[in-house]
C-alpha positions in Angstrom: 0.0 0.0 0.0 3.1 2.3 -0.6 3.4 5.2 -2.5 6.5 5.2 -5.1 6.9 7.9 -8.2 10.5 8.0 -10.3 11.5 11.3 -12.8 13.7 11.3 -15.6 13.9 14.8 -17.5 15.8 17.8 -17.8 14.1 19.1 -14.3 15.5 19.0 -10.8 13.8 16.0 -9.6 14.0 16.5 -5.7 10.6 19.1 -5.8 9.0 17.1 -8.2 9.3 13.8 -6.0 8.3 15.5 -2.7 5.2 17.2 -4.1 4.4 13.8 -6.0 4.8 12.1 -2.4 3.0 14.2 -1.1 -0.2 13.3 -3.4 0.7 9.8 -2.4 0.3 9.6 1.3 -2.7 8.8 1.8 -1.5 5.3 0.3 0.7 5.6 3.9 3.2 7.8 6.1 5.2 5.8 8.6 8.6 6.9 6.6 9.3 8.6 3.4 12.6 9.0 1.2 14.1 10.2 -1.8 16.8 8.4 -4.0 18.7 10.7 -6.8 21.5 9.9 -9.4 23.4 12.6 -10.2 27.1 12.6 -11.6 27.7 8.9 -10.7 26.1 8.9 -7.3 23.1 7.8 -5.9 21.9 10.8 -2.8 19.9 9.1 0.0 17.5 11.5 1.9 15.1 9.3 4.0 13.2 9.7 7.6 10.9 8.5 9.9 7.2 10.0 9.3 5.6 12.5 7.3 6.6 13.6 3.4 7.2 16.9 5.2 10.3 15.9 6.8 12.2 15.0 3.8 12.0 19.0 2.9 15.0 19.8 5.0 17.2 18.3 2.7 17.8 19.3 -1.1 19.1 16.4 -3.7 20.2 18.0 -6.7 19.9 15.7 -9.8 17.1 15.2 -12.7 16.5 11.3 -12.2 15.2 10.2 -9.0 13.0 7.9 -7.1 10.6 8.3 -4.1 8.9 6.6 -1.1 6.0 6.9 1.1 5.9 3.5 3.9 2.9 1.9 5.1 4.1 -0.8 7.3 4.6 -4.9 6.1 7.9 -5.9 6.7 10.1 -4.1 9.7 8.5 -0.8 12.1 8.4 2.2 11.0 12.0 3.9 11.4 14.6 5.5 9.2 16.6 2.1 8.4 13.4 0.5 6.8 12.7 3.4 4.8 13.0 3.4 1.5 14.5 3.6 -1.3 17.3 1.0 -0.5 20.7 1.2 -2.6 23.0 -2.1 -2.7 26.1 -2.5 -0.9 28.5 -0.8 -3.8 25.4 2.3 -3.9 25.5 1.6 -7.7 21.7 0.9 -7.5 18.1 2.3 -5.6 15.3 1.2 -5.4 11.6 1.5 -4.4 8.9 -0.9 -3.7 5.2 -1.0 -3.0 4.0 -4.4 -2.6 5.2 -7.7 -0.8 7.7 -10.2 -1.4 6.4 -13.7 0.2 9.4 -15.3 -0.3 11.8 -12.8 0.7 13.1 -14.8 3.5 14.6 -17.5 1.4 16.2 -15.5 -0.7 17.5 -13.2 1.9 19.2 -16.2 3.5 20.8 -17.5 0.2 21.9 -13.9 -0.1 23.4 -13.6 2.8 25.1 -16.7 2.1 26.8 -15.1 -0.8 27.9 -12.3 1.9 25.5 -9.6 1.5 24.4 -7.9 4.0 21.6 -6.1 5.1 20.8 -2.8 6.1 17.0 -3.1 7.1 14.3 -5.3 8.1 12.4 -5.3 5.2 11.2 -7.5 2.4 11.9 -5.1 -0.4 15.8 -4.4 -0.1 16.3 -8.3 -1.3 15.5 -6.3 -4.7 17.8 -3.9 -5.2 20.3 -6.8 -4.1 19.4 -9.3 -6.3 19.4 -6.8 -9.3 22.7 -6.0 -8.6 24.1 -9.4 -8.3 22.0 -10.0 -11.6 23.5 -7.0 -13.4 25.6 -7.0 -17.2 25.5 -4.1 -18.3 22.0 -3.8 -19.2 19.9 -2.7 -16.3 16.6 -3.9 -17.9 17.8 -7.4 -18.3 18.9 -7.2 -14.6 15.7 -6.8 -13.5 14.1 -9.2 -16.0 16.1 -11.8 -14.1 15.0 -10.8 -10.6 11.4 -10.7 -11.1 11.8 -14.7 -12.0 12.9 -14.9 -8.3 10.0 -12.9 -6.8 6.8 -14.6 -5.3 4.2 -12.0 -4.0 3.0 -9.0 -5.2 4.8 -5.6 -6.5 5.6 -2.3 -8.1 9.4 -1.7 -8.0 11.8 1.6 -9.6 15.4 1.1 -9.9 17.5 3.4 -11.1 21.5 3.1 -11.1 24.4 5.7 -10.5 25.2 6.4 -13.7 22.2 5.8 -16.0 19.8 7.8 -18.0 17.1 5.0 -17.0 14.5 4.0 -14.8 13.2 0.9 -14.8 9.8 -0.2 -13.7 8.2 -3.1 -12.9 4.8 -4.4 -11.9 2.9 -7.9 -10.8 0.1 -7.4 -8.5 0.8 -4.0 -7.5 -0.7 -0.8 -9.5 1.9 1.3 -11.8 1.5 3.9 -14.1 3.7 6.0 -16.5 3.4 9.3 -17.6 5.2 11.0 -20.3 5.5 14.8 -21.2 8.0 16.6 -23.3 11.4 15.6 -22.6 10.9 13.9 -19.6 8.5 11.2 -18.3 7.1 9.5 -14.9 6.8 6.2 -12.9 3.5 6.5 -9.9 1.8 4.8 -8.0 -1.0 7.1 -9.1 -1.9 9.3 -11.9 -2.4 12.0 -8.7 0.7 12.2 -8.4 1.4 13.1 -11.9 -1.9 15.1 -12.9 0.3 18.3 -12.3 2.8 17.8 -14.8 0.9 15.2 -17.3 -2.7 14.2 -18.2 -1.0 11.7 -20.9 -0.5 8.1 -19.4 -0.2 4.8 -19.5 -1.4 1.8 -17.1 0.7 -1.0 -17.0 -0.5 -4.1 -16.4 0.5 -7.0 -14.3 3.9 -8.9 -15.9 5.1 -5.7 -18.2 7.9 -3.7 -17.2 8.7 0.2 -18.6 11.8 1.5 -19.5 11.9 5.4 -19.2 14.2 7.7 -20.8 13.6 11.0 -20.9 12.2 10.9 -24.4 11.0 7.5 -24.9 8.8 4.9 -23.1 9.5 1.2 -23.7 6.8 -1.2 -22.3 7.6 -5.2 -22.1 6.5 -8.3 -20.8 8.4 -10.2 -18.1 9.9 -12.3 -21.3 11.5 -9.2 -22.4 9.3 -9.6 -25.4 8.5 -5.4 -26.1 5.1 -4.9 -26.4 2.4 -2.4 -27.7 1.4 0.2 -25.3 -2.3 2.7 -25.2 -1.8 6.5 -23.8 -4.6 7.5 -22.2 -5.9 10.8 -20.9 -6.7 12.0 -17.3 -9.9 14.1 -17.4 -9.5 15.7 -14.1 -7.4 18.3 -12.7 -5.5 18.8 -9.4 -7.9 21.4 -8.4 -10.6 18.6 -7.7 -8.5 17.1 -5.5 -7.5 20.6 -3.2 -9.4 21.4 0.1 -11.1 24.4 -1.2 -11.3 26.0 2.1 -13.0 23.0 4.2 -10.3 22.2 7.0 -10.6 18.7 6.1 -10.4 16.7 2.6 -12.7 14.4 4.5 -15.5 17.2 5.0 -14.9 18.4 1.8 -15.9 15.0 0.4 -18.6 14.2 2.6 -20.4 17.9 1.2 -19.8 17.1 -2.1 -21.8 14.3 -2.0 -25.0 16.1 -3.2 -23.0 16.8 -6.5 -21.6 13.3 -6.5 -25.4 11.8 -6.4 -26.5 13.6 -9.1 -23.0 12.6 -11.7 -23.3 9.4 -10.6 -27.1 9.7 -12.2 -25.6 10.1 -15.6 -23.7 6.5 -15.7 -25.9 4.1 -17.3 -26.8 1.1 -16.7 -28.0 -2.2 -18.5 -27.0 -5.6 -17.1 -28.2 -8.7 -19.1 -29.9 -10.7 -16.7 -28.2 -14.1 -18.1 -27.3 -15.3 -14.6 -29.1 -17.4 -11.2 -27.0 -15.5 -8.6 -25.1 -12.6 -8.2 -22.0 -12.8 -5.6 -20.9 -9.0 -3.6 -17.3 -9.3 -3.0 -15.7 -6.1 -1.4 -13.9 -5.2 1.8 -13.9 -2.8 4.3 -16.2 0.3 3.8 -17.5 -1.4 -0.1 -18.2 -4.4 1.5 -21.3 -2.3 3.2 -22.3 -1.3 0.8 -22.1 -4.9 -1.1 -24.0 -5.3 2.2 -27.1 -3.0 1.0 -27.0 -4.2 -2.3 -28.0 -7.7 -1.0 -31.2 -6.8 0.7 -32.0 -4.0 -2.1 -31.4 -6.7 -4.8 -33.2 -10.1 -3.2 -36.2 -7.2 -1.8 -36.8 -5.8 -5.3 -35.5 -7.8 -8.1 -35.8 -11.4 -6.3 -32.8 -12.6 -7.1 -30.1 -14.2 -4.6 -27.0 -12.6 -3.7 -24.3 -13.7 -1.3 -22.4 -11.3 0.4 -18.8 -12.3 0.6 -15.4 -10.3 2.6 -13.0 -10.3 -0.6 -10.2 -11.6 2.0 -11.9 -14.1 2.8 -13.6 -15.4 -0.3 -10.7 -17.4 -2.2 -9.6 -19.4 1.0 -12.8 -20.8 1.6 -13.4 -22.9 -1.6 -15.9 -20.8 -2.5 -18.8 -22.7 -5.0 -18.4 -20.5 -7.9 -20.9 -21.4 -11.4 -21.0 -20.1 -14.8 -24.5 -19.0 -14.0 -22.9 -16.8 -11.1 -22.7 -13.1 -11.7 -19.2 -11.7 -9.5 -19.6 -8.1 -8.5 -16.4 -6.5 -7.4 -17.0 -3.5 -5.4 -13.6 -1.0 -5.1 -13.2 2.9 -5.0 -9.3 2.5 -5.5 -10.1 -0.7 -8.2 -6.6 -1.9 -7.2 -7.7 -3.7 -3.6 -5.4 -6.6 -3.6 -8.1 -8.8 -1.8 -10.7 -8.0 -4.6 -8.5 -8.5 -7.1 -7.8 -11.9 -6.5 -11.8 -12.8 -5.8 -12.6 -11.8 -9.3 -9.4 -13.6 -10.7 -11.0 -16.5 -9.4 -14.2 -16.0 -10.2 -12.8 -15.6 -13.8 -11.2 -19.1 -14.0 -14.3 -20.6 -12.7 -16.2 -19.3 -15.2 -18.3 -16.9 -13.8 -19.5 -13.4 -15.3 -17.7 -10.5 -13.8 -18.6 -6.9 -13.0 -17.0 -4.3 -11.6 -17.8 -1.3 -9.4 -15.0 0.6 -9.7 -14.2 4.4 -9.0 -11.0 5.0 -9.9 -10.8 4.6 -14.3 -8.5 1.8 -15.6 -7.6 0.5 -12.5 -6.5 -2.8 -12.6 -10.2 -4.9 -11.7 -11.7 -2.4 -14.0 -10.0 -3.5 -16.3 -9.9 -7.5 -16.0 -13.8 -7.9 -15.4 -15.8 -8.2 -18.0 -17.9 -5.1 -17.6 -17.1 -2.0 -15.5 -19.2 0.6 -14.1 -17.7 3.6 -12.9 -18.9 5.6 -10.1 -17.7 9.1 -10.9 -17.0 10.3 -7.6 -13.5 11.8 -8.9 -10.3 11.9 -6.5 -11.1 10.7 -3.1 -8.1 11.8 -0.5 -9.4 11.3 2.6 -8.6 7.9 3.7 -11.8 7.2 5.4 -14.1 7.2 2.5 -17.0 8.8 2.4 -18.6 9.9 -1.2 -16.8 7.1 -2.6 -19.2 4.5 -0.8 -22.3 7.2 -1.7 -21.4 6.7 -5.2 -21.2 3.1 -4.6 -24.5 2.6 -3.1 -25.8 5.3 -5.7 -25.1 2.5 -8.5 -26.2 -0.5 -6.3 -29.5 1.4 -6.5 -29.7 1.6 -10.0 -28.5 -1.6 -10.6 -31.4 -3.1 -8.4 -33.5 -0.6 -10.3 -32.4 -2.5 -13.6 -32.6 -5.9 -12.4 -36.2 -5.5 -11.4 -37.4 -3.2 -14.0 -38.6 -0.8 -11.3 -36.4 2.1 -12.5 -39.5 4.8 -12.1 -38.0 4.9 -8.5 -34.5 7.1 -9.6 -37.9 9.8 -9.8 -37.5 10.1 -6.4 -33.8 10.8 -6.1 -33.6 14.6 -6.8 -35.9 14.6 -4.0 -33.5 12.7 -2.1 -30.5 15.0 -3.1 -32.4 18.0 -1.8 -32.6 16.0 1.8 -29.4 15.1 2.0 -28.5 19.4 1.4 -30.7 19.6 4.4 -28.8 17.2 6.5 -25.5 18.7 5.4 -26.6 22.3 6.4 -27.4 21.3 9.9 -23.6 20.0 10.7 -23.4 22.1 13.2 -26.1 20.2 15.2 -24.0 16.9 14.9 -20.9 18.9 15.9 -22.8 19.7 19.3 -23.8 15.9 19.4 -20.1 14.8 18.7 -19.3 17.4 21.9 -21.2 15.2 24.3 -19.7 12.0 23.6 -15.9 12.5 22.4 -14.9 11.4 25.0 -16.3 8.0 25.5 -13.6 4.8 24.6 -16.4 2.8 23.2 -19.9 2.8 21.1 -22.4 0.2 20.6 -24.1 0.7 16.8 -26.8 -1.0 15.6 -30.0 -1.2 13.1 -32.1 -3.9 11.5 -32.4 -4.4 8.2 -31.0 -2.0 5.4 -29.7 -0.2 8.9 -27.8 -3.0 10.0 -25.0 -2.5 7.0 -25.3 1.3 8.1 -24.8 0.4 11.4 -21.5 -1.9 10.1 -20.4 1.7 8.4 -20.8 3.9 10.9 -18.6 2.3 13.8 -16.0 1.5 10.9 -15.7 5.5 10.7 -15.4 6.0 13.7 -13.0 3.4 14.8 -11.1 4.8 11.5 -10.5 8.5 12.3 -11.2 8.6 16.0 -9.7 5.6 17.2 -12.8 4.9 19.5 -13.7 1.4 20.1 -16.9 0.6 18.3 -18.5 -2.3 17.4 -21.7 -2.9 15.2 -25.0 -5.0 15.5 -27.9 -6.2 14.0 -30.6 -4.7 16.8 -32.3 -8.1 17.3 -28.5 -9.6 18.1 -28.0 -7.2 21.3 -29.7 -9.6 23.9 -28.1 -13.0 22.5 -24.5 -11.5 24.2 -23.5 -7.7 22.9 -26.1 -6.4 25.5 -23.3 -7.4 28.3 -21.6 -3.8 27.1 -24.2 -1.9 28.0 -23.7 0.4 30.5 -23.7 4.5 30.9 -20.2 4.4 30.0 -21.0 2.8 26.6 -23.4 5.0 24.5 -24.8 3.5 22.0 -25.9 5.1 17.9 -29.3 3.0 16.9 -30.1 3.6 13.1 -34.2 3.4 13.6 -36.1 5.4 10.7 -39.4 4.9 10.4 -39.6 1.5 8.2 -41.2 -1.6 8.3 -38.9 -3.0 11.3 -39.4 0.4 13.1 -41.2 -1.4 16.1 -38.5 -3.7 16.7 -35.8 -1.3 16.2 -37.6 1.0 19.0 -38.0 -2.4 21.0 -34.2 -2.6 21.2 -33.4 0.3 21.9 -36.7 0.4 25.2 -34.1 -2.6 26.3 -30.9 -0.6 26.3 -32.5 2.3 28.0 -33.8 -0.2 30.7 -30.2 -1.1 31.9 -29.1 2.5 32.1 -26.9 2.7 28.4 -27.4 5.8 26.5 -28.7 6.0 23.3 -28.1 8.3 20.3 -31.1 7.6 17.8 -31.0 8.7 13.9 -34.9 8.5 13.1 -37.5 9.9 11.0 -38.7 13.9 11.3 -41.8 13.9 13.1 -41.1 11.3 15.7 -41.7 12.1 18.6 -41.9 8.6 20.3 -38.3 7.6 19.6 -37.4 11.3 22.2 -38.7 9.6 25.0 -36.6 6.6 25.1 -33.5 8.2 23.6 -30.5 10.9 25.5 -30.1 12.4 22.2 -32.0 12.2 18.3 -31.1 13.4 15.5 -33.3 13.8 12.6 -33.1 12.9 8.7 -36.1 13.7 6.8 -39.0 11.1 5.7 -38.5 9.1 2.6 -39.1 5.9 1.1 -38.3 3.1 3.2 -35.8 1.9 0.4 -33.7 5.1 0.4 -33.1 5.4 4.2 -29.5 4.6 3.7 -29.0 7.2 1.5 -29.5 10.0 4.2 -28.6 8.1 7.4 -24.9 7.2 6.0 -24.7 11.2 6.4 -25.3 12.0 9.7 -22.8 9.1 10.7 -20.2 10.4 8.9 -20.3 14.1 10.2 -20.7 12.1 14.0 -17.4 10.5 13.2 -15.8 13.6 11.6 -16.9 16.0 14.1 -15.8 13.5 17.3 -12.4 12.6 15.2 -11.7 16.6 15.3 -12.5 17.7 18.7 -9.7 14.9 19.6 -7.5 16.5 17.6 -7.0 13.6 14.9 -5.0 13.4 11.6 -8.6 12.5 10.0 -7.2 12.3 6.3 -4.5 10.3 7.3 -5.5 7.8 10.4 -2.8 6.4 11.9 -1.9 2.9 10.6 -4.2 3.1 7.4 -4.0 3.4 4.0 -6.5 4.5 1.0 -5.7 1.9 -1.6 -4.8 -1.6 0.2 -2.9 -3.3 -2.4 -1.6 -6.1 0.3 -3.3 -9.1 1.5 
């Protein structure tokens, strides 16, 4: 889940790295470093933490390589940042990605004398391609990728070479290329300020960049044919605009992001008996949604399956199975492999993907995109909107009942409404920022909300929350209850309302207090609840699509009177391309 971009051009390359690290952090930030050939030398500038620290320190030099950590192999620290250099500093490299059988070849290695400057997988790279090196740094590294096992994106560059080579398997890559000088990222964010020309490589192709060329080939060094594409989005979208967050930001946008997300059509051929969610994390809720909307409206069954999960179990897989692959980044490692498998088994693939020619997007066999451009904050937020948006209108489709998108301008204009009263969450978010744990829970389409909601809070506040299906509290969970445990219930007036209320009557009768989300108008749900707040009335079906908001601005608005890093929560990362 690392963050890598190289530079070759006529350009210093130290700025040029930094600010592209600095696009790339939300992919992690426990260390970050700089590697840069210049008159047969490599320059080292690395450090523990934030992109920011590396600004001390200028590297002159136009052909470089950068590093932003999340975590695998080795703590976070200045001797397992990258970029690693051999033991003769004639090579550097970077790495996103993990090696799975690093410790085999770091013994045989270290048999041969090498030694080691780190604890981590990815310097056995920059060592094997230095034992491996002729004179031809692209054929050195065509021989080290037959040693790898795992999954990766990897620069090298060497002292004295107009190069850089790079190479992917598993791991997301993309080049860019300008005028005299071209690019290596982990993604196109990082190179939307100097280029909107680029090209996605795909798993088992390397690139070899000059300044003014681009070579692509596969891992037989066989060259092959390459598509430029163009990025239709500028940096702008993806600056704060004055909201103190990118997280806020994204969460008021939503509104907008509803009614683009409107425009994508869609037009599934219903040749299939089942339809399998696979997702994780945040998409897996709303692959969650998607299985009550679909089974309640179109009839049709649908397993929900965790994407980590879903290849180690044997999963029964048909031809007649539909695989939908849910993933803002479209580069989820766990996902990846799901619809792989799906693929050899026959089954028809579809993916919901955000982020255009990502690598599921483009191995299914049909892709939906859900247009809610450059999401930075690592918790998402209008990324899962957008996801849930098409989840609607693919239940829509499926059950030819797609009269009911009528109702969503109506629903945009409520969810304004919520969003203009943050300020009355913010005063909620006061009362209980302090607690150390939350109960959630909801029945029904409210249960996957439920699922949502504690995973934001536990994301940006670090507050121990767990989530629920309502009816589930008094078979164990209710144990928790206590005043020192509030708990959020998700109970809009729908067709398990009384139950819902039922739950909640129990947690109030052993002293826990309750936030409730429920239906304007309401007045029952007061007496039994500390605090409500409340969304408007709408059709039981679209509940989700308002309550997901006021659970969001709970989490945000907690996360900041704490004082959190909410775009960039500790130990996280946006795009998880690890198992």
């Amino acid at each position: 889940m690392c963050g890598i971009i190289g530079y070759i051009g006529e350009k210093e390359a130290n700025d040029i790295l930094i600010s592209g690290l600095e696009k790339l952090e939300y992919r992690g930030y426990d260390s970050a470093g700089v590697a840069i050939a210049h008159e047969s030398q490599i320059k080292i500038n690395k450090v523990k933490g934030r992109v920011e620290n590396l600004k001390s320190i200028t590297i002159i030099g136009n052909i470089g390589i950068a590093h932003t950590r999340w975590a695998t192999h080795g703590k976070p620290c200045q001797e397992n940042a990258h970029p690693f250099v051999d033991e003769t500093n004639n090579f550097a490299i970077v790495h996103n990605g993990i090696i799975e059988n690093y410790l085999e070849l770091k013994e045989e290695l270290s048999r041969e004398g090498v030694s080691f400057s780190s604890n981590t997988d990815s310097e056995i790279i920059v060592h094997l391609i230095a034992k491996n090196y002729h004179d031809n740094l692209k054929e050195a590294v065509l021989k080290t990728i037959k040693k790898l096992a795992g999954a990766y994106a990897f620069c090298v560059i060497k002292k004295d070479a107009s190069e850089i080579i790079g190479a992917r398997n598993g791991s997301p890559l993309v080049v860019g290329i300008a005028d005299s000088e071209n690019f290596l990222a982990s993604d196109v964010s990082a190179l939307i300020e100097h280029t909107k020309k680029v090209v996605y490589l795909n798993d088992f192709q390397i690139a070899e960049l000059k300044k003014d060329s681009c070579k692509v080939y596969n891992f037989d060094g066989v060259e092959e044919n390459y598509e430029i594409k163009e990025i239709n989005w500028t940096l702008e979208k993806a600056q704060k605009q004055g909201y103190k967050h990118f997280m806020l930001k994204e969460i008021f946008e939503q509104p907008d992001i509803i009614r683009e997300t409107m425009k994508v059509p869609i037009a599934i051929e219903k040749n299939f008996s089942r339809i399998i969610m696979v997702a994780c994390g945040t998409a897996s809720y709303a692959g969650l949604i998607g299985k009550y909307l679909i089974e309640k409206l179109a009839k049709i069954p649908v397993t929900y399956e965790i994407a980590s999960e879903f290849r180690y179990k044997e999963p029964l897989i048909s031809k007649e199975d539909l695989v939908v692959a849910i993933s803002q980044s479209g580069e989820t490692a766990d996902t990846l492999a799901a619809i792989r498998l799906a693929k050899e088994k026959g089954a028809k693939t579809l993916g919901i993907i955000n982020v255009i020619d990502s690598t599921i997007a483009r191995e299914v066999d049909k892709v939906i995109y859900t247009r809610a451009g450059p999401e930075i904050g690592v918790a998402s937020t209008k990324a899962f909107l957008s996801q849930l948006m098409i989840i609607y209108k693919l239940a829509f489709n499926l059950s030819d009942q797609e009269e009911l998108l009528e109702y969503i301008d109506d629903i945009i204009l409520k969810i304004k409404s919520i969003l203009s009263r943050s300020e009355e969450i913010k005063e909620l978010a006061h009362n209980y920022y302090l607690s150390h744990n939350f109960l959630y829970i909801g029945r029904n389409l409210s249960f996957p909300l439920a699922l949502e909601g504690a995973l934001k809070l536990k994301e940006i506040s670090y507050i121990h929350a767990e989530a629920y299906p309502a009816g589930e509290l008094k078979h164990g969970p209710i144990a928790l209850v206590s005043e020192e445990m509030p708990t959020l219930a998700i109970c809009p007036k729908d067709a398990v309302y009384p139950k819902t209320f039922s739950n909640i009557e129990e947690i109030k009768a052993r002293e826990g207090k309750v936030i409730s989300i429920a239906t304007e108008g309401d007045e029952d749900i007061k007496k039994i609840s500390d605090e409500v707040f409340y969304v408007p009335e709408v059709k039981e079906i679209f509940y989700p699509l308002i309550c997901c908001i006021p659970l969001q601005l709970f989490a945000y608005h907690i996360a900041d009177f704490k004082e959190c890093d909410i775009d960039k929560p500790r130990n996280l990362a946006k795009s998880v391309t690890v198992e």
